[in-house]
N, C-alpha and C positions, 0 to 999 in steps of 0.2 A: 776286299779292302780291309784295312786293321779297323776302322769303324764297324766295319760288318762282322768281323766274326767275335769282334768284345759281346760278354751277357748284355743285354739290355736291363740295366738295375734302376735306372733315373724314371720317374715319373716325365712325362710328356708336357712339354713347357707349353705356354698358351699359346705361342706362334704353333706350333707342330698340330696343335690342334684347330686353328683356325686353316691352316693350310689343308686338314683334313675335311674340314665342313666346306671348303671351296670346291675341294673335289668330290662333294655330296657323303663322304664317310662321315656319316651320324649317327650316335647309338640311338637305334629304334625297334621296338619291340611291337610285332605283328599280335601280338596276344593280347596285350594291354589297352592298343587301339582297335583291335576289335569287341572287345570285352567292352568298350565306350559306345561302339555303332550300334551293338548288339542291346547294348542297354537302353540307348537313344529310343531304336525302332520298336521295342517291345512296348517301350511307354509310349511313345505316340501312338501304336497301334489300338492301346489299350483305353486311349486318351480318346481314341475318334471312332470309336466300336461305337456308338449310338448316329452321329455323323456318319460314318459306312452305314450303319443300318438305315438309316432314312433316305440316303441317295439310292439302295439298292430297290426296298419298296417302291422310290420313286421311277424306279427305273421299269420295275417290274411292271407296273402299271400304264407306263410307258407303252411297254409291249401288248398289254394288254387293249390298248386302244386298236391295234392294228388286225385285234383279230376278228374275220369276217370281210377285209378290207383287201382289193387289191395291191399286191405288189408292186409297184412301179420301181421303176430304175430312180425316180425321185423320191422316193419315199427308203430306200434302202440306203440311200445316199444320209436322209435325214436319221436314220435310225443308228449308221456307224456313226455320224457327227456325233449325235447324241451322247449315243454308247461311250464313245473314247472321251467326248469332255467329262462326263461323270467319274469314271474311268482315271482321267487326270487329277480332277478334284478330291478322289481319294488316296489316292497314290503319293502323288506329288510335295504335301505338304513332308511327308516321311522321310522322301529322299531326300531334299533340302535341311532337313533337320539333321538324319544323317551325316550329307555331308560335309554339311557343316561342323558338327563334332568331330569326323574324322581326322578333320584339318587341324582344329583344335589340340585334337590327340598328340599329332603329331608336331605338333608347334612346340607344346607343352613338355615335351621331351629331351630336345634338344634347339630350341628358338627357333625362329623365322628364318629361312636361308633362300637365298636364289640361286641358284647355277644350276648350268644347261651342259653342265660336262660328264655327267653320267649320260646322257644322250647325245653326245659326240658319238657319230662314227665311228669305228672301234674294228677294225679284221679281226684282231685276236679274238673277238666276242663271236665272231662266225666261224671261231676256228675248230674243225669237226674233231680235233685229236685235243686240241685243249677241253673242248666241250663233252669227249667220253671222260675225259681223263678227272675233270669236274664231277661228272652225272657220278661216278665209282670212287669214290672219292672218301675219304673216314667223316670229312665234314657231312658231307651228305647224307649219309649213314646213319650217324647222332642226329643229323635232325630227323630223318626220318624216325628213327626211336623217338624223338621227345615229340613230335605229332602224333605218333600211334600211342603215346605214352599219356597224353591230354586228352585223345579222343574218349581213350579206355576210361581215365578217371570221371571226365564229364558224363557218359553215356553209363557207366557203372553206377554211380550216382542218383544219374537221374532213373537207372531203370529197378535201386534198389529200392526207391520211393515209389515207382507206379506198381512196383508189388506190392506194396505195403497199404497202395489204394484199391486197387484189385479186390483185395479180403473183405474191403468194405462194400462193395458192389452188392452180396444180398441183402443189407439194411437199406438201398437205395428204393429197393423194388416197393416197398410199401409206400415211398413216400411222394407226394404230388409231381407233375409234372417242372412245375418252379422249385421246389424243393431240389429236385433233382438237379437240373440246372445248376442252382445258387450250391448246392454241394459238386459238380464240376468245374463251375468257374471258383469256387476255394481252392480245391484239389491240383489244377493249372496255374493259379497264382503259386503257391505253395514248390511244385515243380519248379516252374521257369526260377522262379527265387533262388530255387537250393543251386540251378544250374547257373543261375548267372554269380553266384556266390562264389563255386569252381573255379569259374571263369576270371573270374577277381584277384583270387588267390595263385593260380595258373600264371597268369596275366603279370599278377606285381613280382612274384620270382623271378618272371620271364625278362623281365625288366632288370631287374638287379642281375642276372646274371650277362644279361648285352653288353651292360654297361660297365663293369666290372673285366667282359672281354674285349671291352671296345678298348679300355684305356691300359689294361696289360698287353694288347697288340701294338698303342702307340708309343707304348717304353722305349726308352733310348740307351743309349749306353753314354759313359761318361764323353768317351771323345766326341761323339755325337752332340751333345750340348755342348762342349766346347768350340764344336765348329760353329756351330749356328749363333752364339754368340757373337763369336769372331764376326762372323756375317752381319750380325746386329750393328757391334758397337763395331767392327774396325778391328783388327789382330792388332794388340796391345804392342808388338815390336814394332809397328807400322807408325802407330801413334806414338809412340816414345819417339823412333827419329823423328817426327813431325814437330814435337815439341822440343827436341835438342835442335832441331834447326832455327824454330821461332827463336828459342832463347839464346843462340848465336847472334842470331840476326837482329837482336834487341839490345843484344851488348856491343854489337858492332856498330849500332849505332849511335846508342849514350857513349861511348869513344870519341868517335867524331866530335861530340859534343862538348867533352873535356877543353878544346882550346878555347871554349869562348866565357871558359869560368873567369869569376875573378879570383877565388880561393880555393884549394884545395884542404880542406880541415881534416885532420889525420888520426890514428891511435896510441901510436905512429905505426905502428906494423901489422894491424890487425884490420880497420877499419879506414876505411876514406870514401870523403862525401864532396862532389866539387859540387859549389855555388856560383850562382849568376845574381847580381842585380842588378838593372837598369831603369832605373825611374820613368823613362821613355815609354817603355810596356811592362813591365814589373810592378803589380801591387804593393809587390813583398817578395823577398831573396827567394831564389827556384834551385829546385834541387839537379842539375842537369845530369849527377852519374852516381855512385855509389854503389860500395861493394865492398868484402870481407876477403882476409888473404893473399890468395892468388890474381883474382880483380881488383884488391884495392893496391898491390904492388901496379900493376899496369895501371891506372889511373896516377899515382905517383909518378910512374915514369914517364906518360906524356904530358902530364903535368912539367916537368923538369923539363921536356925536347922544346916547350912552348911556352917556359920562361912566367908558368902560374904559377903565384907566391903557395909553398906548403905552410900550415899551418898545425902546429901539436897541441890538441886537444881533446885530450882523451873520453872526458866525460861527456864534452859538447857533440864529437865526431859518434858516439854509440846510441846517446840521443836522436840525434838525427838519423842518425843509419832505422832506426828500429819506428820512427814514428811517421814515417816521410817515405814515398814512392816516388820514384822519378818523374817527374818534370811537375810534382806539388811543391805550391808556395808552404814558406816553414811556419809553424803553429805558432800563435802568440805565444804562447809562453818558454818560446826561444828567441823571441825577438831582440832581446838586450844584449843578449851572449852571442847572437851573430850578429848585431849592428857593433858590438864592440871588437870582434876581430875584423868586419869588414872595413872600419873605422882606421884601425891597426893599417891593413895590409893600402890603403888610398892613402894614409899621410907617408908608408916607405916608400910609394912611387908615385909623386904628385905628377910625373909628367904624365904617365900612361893611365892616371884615372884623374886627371885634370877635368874634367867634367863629370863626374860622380863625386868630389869632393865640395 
């Protein structure tokens, strides 16, 4: 199609992109939300390191009561119980914390979304020739370069530092057993730090370059936006006839309307405005037609088939024309100038406005 083969120059209007998050295309970066779990878990671990240490002694102790003691099929039963709820109690509060960030992560990226259509059923997705054709693929390629390309830097990183801890290892040998400790737990805080720093920097790239691909894939070309438009509001030809026919159909009607004026007031050839007033339902004189040139010749002219007095009034006829919509009663401050031609045209036919006189 002539849509498909235009460049894609146009930025992606907000429908194209909501239409995208319905069908689950989200910019999301796998580095950036790991780089969050990976931070989550390390603090929690780090956070419950005395917590793990007291359930393990408690555990250990645990074991130690049984020794000397037969085995029973009851007692092995109470030992895995045991085992696995401590077990859970240390575990558990991590991966909840976890996965809870991870959600975050990903919320945080591109909002909240629900749809279930990336897991629709799908043959093409079991399709073995699509799915080499995928696996060999340049895409797949590049990423595997930029996996192998983060592992290198994280793991370079971190292992140009544990050399650099290494050389301190003879100074360690003099010093207490705590000593030594409290300078490996520095040494590993220090590590994980520089690595999760990587990870960070990795991460926010990784980020900026998704989303930078996400939205140069959703480009459109110009005809592109113009149809979806059209889509939107309606193709403008469609709406044009729609409103040449209203406003037929609106003049065809204030026509109609013309015989039951009692004046027509004129410009004489440029403007005409037919009046009604009847005291019966009329607050005040009603504008039933009006119109410029070619409308106000035809208002003239059934004015004349149906015997409504015209009236030459050139300043009163543009006033009116200009301050007045059809079927609005006339503004006070024309009231005197059309009570004095209504006035006029009721005493040259007393028979036919015998009860408006």
């Amino acid at each position: 199609m002539a849509g498909e083969d235009e460049e894609k120059t146009e930025e992606a209007t907000s429908k194209k992109i909501e239409d995208a998050k319905k069908d689950g295309n989200v910019p999301k970066s796998q580095d950036i939300s790991g780089f969050a779990t990976l931070l989550v878990a390390i603090t929690m671990l780090i956070v419950m390191l005395g917590f793990m240490k007291d359930q393990l002694v408690s555990l250990y102790m645990y074991y130690q009561s049984f020794i000397g003691k037969e085995l029973t099929v009851s007692a092995i039963h109470m030992i895995a119980i045991n085992t696995l709820g401590r077990a859970l109690l240390m575990i558990l509060p991590i991966c909840v914390c976890v996965g809870i960030v991870g959600i975050i992560a990903y919320v945080m990226q591109f909002g909240l979304i629900f749809t279930t259509k990336p897991i629709t059923p799908d043959l093409n997705k079991i399709n073995p020739i699509k799915g080499l054709k995928n696996l060999f693929s340049l895409k797949k390629l590049i990423d595997g370069i930029k996996i192998v390309a983060k592992v290198s830097a994280v793991f370079g990183v971190g292992f140009y530092f544990f050399l650099q801890f290494i050389k301190e290892l003879p100074h360690t040998l003099f010093l207490s057993m705590f000593d030594q400790l409290a300078w490996l737990k520095e040494k590993m805080i220090i590590l994980v730090g520089v690595m999760l720093l990587i990870l960070f920097i990795i991460g926010l790239i990784d980020l900026l370059i998704v989303r930078f691909q996400y939205f140069k894939d959703l480009r459109m070309s110009k005809q592109e936006v113009k149809d979806e438009y059209k889509q939107m509001e309606g193709d403008p030809q469609v709406k044009g006839r729609i409103r040449r026919l209203q406003m037929q159909t609106a003049r065809k009607r204030m026509m109609q309307n013309v015989p039951q004026a009692d004046v027509v007031i004129t410009n004489p050839t440029h403007y005409a405005v037919a009046i009604r007033y009847d005291k019966s339902r009329d607050a005040a004189p009603v504008i039933l037609a009006k119109g410029v040139d070619v409308i106000a010749m035809q208002i003239r002219k059934i004015a004349l088939e149906n015997s409504v007095q015209i009236i030459e009034n050139p300043p009163l006829a543009r006033e009116l024309y200009k301050l007045c919509e059809i079927n609005d009663m006339i503004p006070e401050t024309l009231f005197r100038a059309v009570a004095e031609v209504l006035s006029f045209v009721y005493m040259s036919d007393k028979k036919k406005f015998a009860g408006r006189i």
